[in-house]
C-alpha atoms as one frame of an Amber mdcrd trajectory, in Angstrom:
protein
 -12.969  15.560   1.804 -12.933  17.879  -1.024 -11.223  15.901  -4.030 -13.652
  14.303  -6.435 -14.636  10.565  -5.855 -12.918   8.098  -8.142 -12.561   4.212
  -9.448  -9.300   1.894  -8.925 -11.509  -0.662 -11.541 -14.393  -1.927  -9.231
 -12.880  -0.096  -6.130 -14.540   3.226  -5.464 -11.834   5.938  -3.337 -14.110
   8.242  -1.598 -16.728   6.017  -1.025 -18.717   6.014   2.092 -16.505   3.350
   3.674 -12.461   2.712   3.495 -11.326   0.876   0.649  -8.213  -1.863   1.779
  -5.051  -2.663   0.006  -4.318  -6.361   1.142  -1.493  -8.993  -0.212   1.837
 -10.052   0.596   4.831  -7.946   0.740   6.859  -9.898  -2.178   6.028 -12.408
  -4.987   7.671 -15.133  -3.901   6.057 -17.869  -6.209   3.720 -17.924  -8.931
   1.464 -20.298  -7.055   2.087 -18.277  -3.802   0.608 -14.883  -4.847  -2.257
 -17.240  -6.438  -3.509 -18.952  -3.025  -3.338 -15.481  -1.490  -5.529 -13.774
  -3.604  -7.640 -16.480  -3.745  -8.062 -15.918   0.181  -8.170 -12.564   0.370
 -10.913 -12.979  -2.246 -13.348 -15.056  -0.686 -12.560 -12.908   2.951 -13.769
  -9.492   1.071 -16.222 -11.691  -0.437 -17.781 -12.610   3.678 -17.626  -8.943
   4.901 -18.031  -6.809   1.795 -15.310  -4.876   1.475 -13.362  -3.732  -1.442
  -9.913  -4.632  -1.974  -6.579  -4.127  -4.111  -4.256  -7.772  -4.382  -1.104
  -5.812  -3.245   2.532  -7.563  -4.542   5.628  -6.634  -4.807   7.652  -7.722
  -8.262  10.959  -6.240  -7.285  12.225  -5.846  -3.721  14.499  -2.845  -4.789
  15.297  -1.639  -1.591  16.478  -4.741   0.801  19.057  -3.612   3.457  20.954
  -6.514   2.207  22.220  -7.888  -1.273  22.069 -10.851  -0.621  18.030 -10.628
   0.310  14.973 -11.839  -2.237  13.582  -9.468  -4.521  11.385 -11.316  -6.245
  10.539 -12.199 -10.179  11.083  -9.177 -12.247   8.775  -6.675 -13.663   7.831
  -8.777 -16.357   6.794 -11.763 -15.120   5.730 -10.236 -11.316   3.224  -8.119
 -13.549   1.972 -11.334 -15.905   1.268 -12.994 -12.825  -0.817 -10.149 -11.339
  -2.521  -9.065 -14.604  -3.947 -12.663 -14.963  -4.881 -12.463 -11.142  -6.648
  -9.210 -11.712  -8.694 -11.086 -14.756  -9.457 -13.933 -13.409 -10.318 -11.982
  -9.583 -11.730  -9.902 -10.643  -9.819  -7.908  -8.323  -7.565  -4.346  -9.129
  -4.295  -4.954  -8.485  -0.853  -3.065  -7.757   2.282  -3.148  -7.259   5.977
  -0.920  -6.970   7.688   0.944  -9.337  11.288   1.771  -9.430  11.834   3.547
 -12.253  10.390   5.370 -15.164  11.019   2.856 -17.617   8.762   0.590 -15.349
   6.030   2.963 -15.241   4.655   2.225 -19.206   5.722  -1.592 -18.595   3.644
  -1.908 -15.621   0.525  -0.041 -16.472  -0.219  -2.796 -19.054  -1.199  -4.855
 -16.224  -1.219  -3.294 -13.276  -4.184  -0.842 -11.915  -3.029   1.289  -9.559
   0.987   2.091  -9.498   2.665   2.538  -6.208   5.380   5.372  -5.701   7.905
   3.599  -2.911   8.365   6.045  -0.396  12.270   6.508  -0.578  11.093   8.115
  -4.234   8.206  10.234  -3.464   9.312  13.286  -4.663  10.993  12.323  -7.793
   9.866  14.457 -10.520  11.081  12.417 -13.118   9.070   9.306 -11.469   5.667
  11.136 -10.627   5.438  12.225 -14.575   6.074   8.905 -15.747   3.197   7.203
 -13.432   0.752  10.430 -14.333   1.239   9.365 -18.169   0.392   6.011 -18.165
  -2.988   7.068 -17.466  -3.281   4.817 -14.131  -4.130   5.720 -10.499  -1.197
   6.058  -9.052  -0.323   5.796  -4.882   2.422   8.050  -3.525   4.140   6.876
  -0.415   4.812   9.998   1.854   8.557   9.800   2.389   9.660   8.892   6.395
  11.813  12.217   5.918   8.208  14.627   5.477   5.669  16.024   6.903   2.616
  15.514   6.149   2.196  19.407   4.782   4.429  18.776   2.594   2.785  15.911
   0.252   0.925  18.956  -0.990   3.791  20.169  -3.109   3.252  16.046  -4.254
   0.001  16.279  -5.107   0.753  19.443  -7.000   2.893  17.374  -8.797   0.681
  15.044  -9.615  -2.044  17.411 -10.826   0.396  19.601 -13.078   1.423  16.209
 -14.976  -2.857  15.453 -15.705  -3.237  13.025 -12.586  -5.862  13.914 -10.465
  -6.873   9.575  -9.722  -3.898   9.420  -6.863  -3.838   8.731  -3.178  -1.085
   9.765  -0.425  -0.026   6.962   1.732   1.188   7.952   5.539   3.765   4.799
   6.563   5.508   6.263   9.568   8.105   9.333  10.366  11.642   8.308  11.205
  12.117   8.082  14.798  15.478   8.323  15.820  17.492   5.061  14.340  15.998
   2.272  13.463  12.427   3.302  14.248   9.102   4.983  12.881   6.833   6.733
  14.701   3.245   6.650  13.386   1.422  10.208  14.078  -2.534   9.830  13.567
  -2.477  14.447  13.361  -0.607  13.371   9.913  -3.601  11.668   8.582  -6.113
  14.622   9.449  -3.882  17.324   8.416  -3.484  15.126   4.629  -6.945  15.174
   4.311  -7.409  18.660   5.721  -5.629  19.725   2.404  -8.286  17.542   0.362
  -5.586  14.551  -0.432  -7.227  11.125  -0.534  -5.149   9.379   2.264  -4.394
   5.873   2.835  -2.848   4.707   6.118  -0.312   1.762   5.766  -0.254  -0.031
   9.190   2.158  -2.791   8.344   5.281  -0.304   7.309   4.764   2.286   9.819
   5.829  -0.412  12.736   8.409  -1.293  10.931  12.268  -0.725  12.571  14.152
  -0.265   9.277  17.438  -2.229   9.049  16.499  -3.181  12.914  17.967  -6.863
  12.480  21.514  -5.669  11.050  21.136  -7.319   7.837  17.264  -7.418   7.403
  14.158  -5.039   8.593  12.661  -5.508  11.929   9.286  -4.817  13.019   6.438
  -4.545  15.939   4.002  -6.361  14.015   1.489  -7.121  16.937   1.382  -3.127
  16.366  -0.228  -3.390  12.893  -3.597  -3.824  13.891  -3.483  -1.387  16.693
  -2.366   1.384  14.637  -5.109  -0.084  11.722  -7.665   0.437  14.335  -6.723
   4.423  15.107  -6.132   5.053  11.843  -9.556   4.222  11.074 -11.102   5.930
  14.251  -9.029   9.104  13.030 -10.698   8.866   9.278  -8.785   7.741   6.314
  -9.825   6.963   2.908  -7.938   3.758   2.648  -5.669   1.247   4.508  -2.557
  -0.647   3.311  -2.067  -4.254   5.031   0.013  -6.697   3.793  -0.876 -10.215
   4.934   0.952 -13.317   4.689  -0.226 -16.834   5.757   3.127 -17.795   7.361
   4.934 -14.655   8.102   7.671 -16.396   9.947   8.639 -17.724   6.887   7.875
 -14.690   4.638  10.957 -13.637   2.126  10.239 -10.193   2.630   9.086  -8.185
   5.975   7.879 -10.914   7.544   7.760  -9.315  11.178   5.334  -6.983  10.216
   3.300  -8.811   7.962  -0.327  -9.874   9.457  -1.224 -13.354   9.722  -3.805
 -14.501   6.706  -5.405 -16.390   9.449  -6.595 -13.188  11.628  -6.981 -11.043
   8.569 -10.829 -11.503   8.484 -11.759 -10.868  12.185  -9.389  -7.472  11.880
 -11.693  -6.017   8.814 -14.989  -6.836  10.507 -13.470  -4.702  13.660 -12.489
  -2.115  11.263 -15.711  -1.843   9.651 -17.329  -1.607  13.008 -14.786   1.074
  14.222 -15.890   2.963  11.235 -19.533   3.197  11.208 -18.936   4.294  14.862
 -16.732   6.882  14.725 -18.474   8.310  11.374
């Protein structure tokens, strides 16, 4: 590791043990994204780790139209701002634009590049000036070599608090392919890497109208991810997937969520 240690709020990147980024994938409800951060609270409260409350405001990029996106920037980020208070807890969320960039980082701690947008210029500059971390989603199109010319990016616009997130490699159709080389080569370059095991067994636009997914593969992948060294790891959780509005396949049950991070911090101390 050779980028210098930073704060997401109380979350320190580059600590001696991964950070997690935990939540569902969309805000459904007001009172939904409430009980889940509530949980997800008092879990990283039992085994001590740090954590991000991870929501989506705006589901921008549904295979379908006629699929939920959620509440809007405005109220999606009122609801996790007062979350983040209360929580004590960072939060963040997606951006889709660069309007939403200055909007967001009122509230929001740590801004989250959707991979489909990871090299937009205009984008990355907008997130840099608001001042906030900011997460990058490598692209399924790249490899992982080439989130340097990202980070460069990032560090020509005055950002040097952001992390690179590996979520998979297009496979084919309708399939990702998650490659554990990607995560050493990342950090080979010095880029703060964050593994997302609920995306990366995802089979985009696998169900026709919706996105499909291994999700019995999330914690798998979590666990090799850790084994290979990371400096974070993106899970959404969801205490009734089947019913989820968004990605529910590949969402982790709330209800196994705690036994995976003890396992996780086990894997870690043994393998570093």
């Amino acid at each position: 590791m050779s980028f210098e240690p930073f704060n997401i709020g109380n979350v320190p990147v580059g600590g001696p043990v991964p950070f997690f980024i935990l939540g569902p994938c969309a805000l459904e409800s007001e009172s939904f994204a409430w009980e889940m951060a509530r949980s997800l609270k008092e879990i990283a409260d039992r085994t001590g780790i740090h954590f991000l409350f991870k929501a989506s405001f705006d589901k921008a990029n549904r295979t379908s139209v006629d699929s939920f996106r959620g509440p809007g920037i405005k109220e999606g980020c009122r609801i996790l701002g007062e979350i983040s208070k209360e929580l004590g807890v960072p939060v963040t969320t997606d951006i889709h634009t660069e309007e939403q960039a200055e909007i967001a980082a009122e509230h929001i701690d740590l801004l989250q590049i959707p991979a489909f947008l990871c090299r937009q210029t205009d984008m990355l500059e907008a997130a840099a000036k608001t001042g906030r971390a900011v997460n990058i989603k490598k692209g399924q199109f790249l490899a992982p070599w080439d989130t340097v010319n990202i980070a460069g990016k990032m560090r020509a616009f005055g950002c040097e608090r952001f992390l690179i997130t590996e979520r998979g490699t297009t496979f084919g159709y309708n399939n990702l392919v998650a490659d554990m080389r990607s995560l050493y080569w990342m950090r080979k370059e010095g880029l703060p890497v964050i593994f997302d095991a609920t995306h990366s067994v995802q089979r985009p636009g696998g169900l026709g109208g919706a996105t499909g997914g291994d999700g019995e593969l999330a914690p798998v992948l979590a666990r090799a991810a850790v084994a290979t060294g990371v400096d974070g790891l993106f899970m959404e959780v969801h205490s009734d997937p089947a019913n989820a509005m968004s990605d529910g396949p590949n969402q982790i049950p709330l209800e196994f969520i705690e036994d995976l991070l003890i396992k996780l911090i086990a894997i870690h101390h043994a393998a570093h």
